[in-house]
C-alpha positions in Angstrom: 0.0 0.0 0.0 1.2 3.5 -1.0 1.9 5.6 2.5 2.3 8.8 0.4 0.4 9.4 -2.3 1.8 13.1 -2.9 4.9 10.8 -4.6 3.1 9.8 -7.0 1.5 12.8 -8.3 4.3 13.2 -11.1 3.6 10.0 -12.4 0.3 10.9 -13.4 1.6 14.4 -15.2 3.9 11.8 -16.9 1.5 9.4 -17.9 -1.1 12.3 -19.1 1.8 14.0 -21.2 2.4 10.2 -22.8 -1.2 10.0 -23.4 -1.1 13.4 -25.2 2.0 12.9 -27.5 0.3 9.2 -28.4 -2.7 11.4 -29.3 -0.6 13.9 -31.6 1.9 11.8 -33.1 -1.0 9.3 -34.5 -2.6 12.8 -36.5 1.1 12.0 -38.8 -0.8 9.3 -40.3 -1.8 10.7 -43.8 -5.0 11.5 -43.8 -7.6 12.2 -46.9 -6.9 15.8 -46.5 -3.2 16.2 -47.6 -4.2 14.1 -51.1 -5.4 15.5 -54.3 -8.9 14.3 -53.4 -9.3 17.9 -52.0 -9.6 18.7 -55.5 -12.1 16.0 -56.9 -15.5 16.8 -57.5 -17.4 14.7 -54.7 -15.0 16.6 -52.3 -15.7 20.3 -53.1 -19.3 20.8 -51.2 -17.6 19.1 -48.1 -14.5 21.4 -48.5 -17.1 24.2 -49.0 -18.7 23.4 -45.6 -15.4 23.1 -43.6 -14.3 26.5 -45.0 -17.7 28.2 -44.1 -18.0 26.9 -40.7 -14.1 27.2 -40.2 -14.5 28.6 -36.6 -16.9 26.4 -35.4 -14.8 23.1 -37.0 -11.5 24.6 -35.1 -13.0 24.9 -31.8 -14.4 20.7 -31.9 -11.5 19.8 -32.6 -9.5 21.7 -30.3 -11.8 20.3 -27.6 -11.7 16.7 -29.5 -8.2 16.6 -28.5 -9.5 18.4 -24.5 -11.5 15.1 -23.8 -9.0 12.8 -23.0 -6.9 15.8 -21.2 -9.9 16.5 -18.9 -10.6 12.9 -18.6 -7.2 11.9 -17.1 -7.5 15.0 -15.2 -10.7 14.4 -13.8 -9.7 10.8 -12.6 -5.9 11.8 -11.1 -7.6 14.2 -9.1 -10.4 11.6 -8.0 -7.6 9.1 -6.9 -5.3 11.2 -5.1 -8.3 12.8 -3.6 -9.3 9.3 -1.8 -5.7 9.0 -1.1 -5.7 11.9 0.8 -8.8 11.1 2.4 -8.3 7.8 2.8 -11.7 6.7 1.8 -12.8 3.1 2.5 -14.0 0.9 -0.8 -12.3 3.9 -2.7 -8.7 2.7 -2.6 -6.4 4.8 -4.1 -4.1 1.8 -4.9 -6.7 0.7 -6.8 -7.1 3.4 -9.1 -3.3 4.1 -9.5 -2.6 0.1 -10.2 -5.2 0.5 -13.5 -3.8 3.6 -14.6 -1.9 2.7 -17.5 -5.4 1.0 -19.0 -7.7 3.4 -17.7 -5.1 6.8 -19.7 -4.9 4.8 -22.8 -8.3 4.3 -23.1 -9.6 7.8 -22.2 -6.9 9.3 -24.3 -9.1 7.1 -27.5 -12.6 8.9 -26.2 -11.3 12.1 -28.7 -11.5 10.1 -31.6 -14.5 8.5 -30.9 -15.7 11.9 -30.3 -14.2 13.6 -33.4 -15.8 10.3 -35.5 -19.1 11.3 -34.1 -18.7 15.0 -34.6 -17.7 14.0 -38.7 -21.2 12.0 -39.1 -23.1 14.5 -37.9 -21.2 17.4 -39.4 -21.7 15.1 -42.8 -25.6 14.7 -42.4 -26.2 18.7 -41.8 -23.4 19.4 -45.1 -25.6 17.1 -46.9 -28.6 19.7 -46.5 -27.2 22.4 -48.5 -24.0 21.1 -50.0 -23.2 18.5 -53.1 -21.7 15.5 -51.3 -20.4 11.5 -51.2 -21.2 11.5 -47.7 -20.7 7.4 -47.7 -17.6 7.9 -50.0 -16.2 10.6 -47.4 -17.1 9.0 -43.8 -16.2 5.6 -44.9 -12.5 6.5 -46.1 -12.2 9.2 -42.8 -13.2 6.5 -40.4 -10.8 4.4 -41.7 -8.1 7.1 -41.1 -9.8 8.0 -37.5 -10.1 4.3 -36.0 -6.0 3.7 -37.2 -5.3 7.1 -35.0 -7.5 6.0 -32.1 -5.6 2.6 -32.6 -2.4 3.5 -33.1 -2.7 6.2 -30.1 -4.1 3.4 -27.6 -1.5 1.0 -28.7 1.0 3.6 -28.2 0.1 4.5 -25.2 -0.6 1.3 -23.4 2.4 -0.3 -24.6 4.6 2.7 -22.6 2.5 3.2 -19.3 2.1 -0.7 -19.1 5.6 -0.9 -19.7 6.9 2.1 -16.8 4.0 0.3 -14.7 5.5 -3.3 -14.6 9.0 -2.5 -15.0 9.2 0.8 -12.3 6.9 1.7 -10.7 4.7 -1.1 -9.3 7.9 -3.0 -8.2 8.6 0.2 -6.9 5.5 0.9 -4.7 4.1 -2.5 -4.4 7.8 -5.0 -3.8 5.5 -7.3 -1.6 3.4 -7.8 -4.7 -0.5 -9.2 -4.1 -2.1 -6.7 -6.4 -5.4 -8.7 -6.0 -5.7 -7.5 -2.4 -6.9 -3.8 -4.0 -9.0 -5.7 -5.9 -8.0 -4.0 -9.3 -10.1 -4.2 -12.4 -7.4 -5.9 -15.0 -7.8 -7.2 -18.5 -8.2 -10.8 -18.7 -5.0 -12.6 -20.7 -6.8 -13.1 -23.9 -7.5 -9.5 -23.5 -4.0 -8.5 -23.0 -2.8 -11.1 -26.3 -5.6 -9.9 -28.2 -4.4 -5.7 -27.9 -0.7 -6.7 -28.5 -1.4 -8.8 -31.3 -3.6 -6.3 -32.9 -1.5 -4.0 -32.4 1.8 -5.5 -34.3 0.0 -8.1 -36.5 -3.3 -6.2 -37.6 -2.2 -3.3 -37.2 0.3 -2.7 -40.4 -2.2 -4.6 -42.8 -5.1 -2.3 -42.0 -3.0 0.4 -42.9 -2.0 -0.5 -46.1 -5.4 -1.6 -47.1 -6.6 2.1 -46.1 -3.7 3.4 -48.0 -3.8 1.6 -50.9 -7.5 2.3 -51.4 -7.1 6.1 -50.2 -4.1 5.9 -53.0 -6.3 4.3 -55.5 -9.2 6.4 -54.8 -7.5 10.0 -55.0 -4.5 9.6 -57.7 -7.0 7.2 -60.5 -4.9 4.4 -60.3 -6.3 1.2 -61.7 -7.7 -1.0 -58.9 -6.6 -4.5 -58.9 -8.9 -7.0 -57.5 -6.3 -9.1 -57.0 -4.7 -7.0 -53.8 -8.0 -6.6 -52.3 -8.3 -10.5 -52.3 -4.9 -11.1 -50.9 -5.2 -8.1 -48.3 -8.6 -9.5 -47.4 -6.8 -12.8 -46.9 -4.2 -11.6 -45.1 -6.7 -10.0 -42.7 -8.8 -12.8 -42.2 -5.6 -14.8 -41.7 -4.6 -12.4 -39.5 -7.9 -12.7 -37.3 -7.5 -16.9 -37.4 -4.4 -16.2 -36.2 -5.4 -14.9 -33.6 -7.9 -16.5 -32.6 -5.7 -19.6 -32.5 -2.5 -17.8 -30.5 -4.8 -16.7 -27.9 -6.5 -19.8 -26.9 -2.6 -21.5 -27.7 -1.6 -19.0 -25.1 -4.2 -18.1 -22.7 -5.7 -21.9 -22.1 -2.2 -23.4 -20.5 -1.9 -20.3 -18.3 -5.1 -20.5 -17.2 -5.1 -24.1 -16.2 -1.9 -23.2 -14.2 -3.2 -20.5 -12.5 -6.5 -22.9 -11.4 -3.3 -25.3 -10.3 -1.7 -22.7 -8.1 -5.4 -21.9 -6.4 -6.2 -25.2 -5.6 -2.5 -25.5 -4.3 -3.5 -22.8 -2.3 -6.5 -24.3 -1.0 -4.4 -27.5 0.3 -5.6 -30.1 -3.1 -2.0 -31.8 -3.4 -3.1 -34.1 -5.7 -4.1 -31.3 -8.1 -2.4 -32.3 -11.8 -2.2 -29.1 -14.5 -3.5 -31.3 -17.9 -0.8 -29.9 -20.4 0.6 -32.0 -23.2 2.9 -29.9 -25.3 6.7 -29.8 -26.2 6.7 -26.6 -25.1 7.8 -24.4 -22.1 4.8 -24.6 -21.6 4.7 -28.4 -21.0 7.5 -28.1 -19.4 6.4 -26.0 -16.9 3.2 -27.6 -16.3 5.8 -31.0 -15.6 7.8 -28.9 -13.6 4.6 -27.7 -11.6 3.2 -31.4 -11.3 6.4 -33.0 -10.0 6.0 -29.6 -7.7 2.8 -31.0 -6.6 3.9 -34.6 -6.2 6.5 -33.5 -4.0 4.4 -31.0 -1.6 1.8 -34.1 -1.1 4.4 -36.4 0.4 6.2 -33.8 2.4 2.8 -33.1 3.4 1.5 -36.5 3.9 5.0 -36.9 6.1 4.6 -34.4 8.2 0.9 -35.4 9.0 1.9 -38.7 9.7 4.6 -37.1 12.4 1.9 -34.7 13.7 -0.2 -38.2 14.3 2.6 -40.2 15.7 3.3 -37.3 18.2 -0.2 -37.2 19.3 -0.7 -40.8 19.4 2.3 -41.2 21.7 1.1 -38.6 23.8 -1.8 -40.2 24.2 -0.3 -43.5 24.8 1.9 -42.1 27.5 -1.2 -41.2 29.1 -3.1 -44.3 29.1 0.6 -46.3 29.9 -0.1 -44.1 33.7 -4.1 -45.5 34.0 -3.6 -48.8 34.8 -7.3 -49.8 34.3 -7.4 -48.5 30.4 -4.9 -50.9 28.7 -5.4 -50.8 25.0 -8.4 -48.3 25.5 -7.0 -45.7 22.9 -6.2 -48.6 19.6 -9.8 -50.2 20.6 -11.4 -46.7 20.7 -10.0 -45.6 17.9 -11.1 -49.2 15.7 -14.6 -48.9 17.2 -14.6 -44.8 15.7 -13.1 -46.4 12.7 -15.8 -49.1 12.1 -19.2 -46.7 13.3 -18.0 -43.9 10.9 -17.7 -46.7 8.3 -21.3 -47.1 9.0 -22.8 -43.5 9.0 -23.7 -41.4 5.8 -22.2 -38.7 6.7 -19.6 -36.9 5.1 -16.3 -38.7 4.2 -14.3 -35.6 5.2 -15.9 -35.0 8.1 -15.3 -39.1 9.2 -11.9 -39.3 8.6 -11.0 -36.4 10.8 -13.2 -37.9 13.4 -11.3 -41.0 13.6 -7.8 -39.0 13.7 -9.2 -37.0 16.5 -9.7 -40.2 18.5 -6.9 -41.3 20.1 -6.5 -37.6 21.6 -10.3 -38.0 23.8 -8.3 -38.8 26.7 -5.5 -36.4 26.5 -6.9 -34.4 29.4 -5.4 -37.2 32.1 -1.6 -36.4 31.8 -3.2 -33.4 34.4 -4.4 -35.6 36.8 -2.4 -37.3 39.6 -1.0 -40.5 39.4 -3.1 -41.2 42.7 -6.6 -40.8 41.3 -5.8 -42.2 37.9 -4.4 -45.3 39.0 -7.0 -45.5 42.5 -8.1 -49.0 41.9 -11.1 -48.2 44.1 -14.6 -46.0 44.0 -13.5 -42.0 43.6 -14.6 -39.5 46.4 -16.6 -36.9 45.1 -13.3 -34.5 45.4 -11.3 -37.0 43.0 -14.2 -37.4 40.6 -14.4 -33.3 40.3 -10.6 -33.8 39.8 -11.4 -36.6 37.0 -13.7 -34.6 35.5 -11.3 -31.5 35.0 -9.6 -33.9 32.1 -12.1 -33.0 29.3 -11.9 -29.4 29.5 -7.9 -29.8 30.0 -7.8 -32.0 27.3 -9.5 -29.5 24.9 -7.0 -27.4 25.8 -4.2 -29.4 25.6 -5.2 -30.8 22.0 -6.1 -26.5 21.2 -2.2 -25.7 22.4 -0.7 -28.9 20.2 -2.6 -28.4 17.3 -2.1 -24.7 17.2 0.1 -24.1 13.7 -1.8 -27.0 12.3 -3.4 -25.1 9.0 -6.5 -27.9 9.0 -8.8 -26.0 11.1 -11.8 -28.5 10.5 -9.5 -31.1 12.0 -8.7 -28.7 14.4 -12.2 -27.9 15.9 -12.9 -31.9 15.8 -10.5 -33.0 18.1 -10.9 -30.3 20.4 -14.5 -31.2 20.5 -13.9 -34.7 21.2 -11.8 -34.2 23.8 -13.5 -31.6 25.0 -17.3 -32.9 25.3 -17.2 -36.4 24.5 -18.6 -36.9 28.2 -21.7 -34.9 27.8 -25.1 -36.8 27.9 -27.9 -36.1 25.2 -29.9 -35.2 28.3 -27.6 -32.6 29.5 -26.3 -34.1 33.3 -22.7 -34.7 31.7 -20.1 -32.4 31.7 -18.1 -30.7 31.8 -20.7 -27.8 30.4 -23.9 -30.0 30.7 -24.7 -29.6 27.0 -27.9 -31.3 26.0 -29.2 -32.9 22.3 -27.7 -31.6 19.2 -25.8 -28.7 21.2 -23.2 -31.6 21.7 -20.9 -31.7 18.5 -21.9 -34.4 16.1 -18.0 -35.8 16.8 -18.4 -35.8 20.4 -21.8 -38.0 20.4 -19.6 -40.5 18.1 -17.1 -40.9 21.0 -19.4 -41.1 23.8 -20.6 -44.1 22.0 -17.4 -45.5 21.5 -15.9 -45.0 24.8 -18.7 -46.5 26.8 -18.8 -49.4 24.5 -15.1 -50.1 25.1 -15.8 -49.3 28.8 -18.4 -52.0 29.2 -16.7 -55.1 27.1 -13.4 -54.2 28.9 -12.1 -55.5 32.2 -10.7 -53.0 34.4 -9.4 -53.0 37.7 -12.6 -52.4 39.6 -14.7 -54.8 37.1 -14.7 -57.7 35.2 -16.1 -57.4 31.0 -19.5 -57.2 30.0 -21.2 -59.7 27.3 -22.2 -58.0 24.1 -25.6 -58.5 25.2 -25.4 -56.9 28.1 -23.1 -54.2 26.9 -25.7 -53.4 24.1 -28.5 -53.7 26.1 -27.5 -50.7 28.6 -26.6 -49.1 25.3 -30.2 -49.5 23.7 -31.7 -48.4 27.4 -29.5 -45.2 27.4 -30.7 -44.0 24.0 -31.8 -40.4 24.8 -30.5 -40.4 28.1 -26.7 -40.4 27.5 -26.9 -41.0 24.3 -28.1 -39.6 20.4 -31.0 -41.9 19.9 -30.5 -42.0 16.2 -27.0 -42.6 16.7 -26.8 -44.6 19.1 -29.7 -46.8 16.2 -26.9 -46.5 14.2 -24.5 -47.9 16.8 -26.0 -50.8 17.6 -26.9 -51.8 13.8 -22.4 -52.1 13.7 -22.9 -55.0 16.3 -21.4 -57.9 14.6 -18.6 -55.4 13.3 -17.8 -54.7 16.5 -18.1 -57.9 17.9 -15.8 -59.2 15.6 -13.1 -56.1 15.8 -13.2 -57.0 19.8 -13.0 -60.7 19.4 -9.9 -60.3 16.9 -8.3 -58.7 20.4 -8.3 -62.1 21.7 
């Protein structure tokens, strides 16, 4: 962002002054009225005119040439103005990023002006005065859209040029234009002026000149160089067509690569076949890709084994929870295989799982391992490990960029205790105010906690485990879940009985 916008002020004079000698140096194309057609017969009434209203004719185009002047003017004022101001949704960086597209295309408005000025002029001549108005307007405008051409072209090809090479560098090293939210030209737009502009260009000039040429000195017309002009223009046109989509197409599908990059998609390919840089770069950019995923996909994998022996080291301190986090995490595993539910949304459920317990590395060694009842003093200690686990998980997971992942297993850990009828805790949450992910582990917890022997209890059937399941539905647990839950019953059963 620009701090001082007084700094720039002399760019604008410098761009407007560029935009004025584009405008004056494209009147040195020849125009109709520097040939001997001044002296032919169709143009004598229109000579007649501009003589008789000589005044009048001056002062339009004097202010033909004003408009794009007053124009620039008009919008360098604006800018600095909300610069100055500092007006929000009105960035100056904004307007001063465009301002090598929005000159060059107010310094054209003259033309367009002067074009309109000659057609009317030529309808109120043709009242009183004996003239080829088709004749006339069709070879000016011919003349008058090459000037506005050649004076855009001119002028865009220099500010752009100032603009990339100086000044945005300059101003902007950081880069991130987007953040301004600029209007730009989209690439085929860009290839389409500069191809114009060098490839069109020349042959509609010598197709105005040569019939300006054959027109005003009675040379014989040859059919012939029409036809191959003609050609050579539509050519020109296929051309480029072609070289725009052969241009535009590959950059585009790298550009979608780069976003979805952006967005995390690893396994994003860029489709481009082509013994070209452009191939090549799209190669380059894939092999790019291949190599992010697996540094990714290694990292992760750390990330998991770090929380995974955290949580181990926890449960290796609770004597009456061996193998509670692997079976936990299976039983997750097989239910999520079970639900509709989004596949996303599933997987990061069953990563989040070995963390539920993470919460107990707070608690002393003398109520964790207490082989016996808790007092009601140790089980408020033993509840404390939900909301310390949440914040636990929150503090580990903290430069982790997956923040869906993120929010799951804080979740889990955090409320994975709470009863659909709202007397668990630690917040007493009730129904569907309990996360989705946290009424999965409940499920899964209790289940292991039932067919499990611990310390203070010996295993429960699968009947019986089920059966205080099915009685608990919308009591402790999501009754549609918990449907759902049960229905995994020989899965589970036989995920359990492979522990054996």
């Amino acid at each position: 962002m620009i701090k001082n916008t007084k700094k720039t002020a002399w760019i604008f004079i410098c761009y407007g002054l560029i935009d004025a000698s584009a405008n004056f140096l494209s009147t040195i194309i020849p125009a109709t009225n520097s040939l001997p057609a001044l002296h032919r017969a169709y143009m004598q009434g229109w000579m007649n005119f501009l003589t008789d209203h000589e005044n009048v004719i001056n002062i339009i185009t004097i202010f033909s040439f004003l408009i794009p002047t007053l124009l620039c003017f008009s919008y360098s004022s604006r800018i600095l103005h909300y610069g100055r101001a500092n007006k929000a949704g009105k960035s100056f960086d904004r307007g001063f990023i465009n301002m090598p597209l929005v000159f060059s295309l107010y310094g054209v408005t003259g033309w367009i002006f002067y074009l309109l000025f000659e057609i009317a002029a030529l309808l109120i001549a043709k009242q009183s005065y004996e003239i080829d108005m088709i004749r006339i307007l069709s070879t000016s405008a011919m003349y008058i859209i090459l000037e506005g051409l050649f004076s855009f072209t001119l002028s865009f090809f220099i500010m752009e040029t100032l603009h990339r090479q100086i000044f945005l560098p300059k101003f902007y090293p950081e880069g991130k234009l987007d953040r301004f939210k600029p209007k730009k030209p989209s690439l085929s737009t860009l290839f389409e002026v500069f191809y114009i502009s060098v490839g069109v260009f020349p042959i509609l000039f010598m197709v105005t000149v040569y019939t300006t040429l054959v027109d005003n000195y009675d040379l014989p017309s040859d059919k012939r160089i029409f036809v191959i002009l003609g050609f050579l223009i539509v050519f020109s046109i296929l051309i480029l067509v072609i070289f725009t989509h052969f241009f535009t197409t590959p950059l585009l599908k790298l550009k979608k690569g780069t976003e979805k990059i952006k967005e995390g998609d690893f396994n994003y390919k860029v489709n481009i076949v082509s013994n070209d840089p452009f191939g090549e770069l799209a190669d380059t950019f894939n092999d790019m890709t291949v190599s992010l995923d697996e540094k990714t996909k290694r990292l992760i994998a750390v990330q998991n084994s770090v929380l995974t022996g955290m949580a181990t080291m926890v449960e290796s301190r609770d004597n009456s929870t061996g193998g509670h986090i692997r079976r936990t995490s299976d039983c997750v595993r097989v239910f999520a295989d079970a639900l509709d539910l989004p596949q996303a949304f599933l997987e990061n459920v069953v990563k989040a799982a070995p963390m539920h317990d993470l919460g107990k590395i707070a608690v002393p060694d003398a109520i964790l391992q207490k082989p016996g009842k808790f007092t009601d003093e140790e089980y408020e200690i033993m509840k404390s490990h939900s909301a310390e686990g949440a914040r636990i998980v929150e503090n580990v997971l903290s430069e982790v960029d997956d923040l869906d992942f993120k929010k799951i297993a804080i979740n889990v850990a955090h409320y994975h205790h709470e009863k659909w009828d709202g007397s668990g805790y630690p917040d007493k949450l009730k129904a569907e105010e309990i996360p989705l992910e946290a009424r999965i582990m409940a499920l899964a917890d209790v289940f292991d906690a039932l067919v499990s022997k611990r310390c203070y209890k010996d295993s429960f059937t699968y009947d019986k485990a089920f059966q205080i399941i099915e009685e608990s539905l919308g009591s402790h647990f999501d009754p549609e879940l918990g449907k759902s839950f049960i229905a995994c019953r020989d899965q589970l059963e036989k995920l359990y009985n492979s522990y054996n």
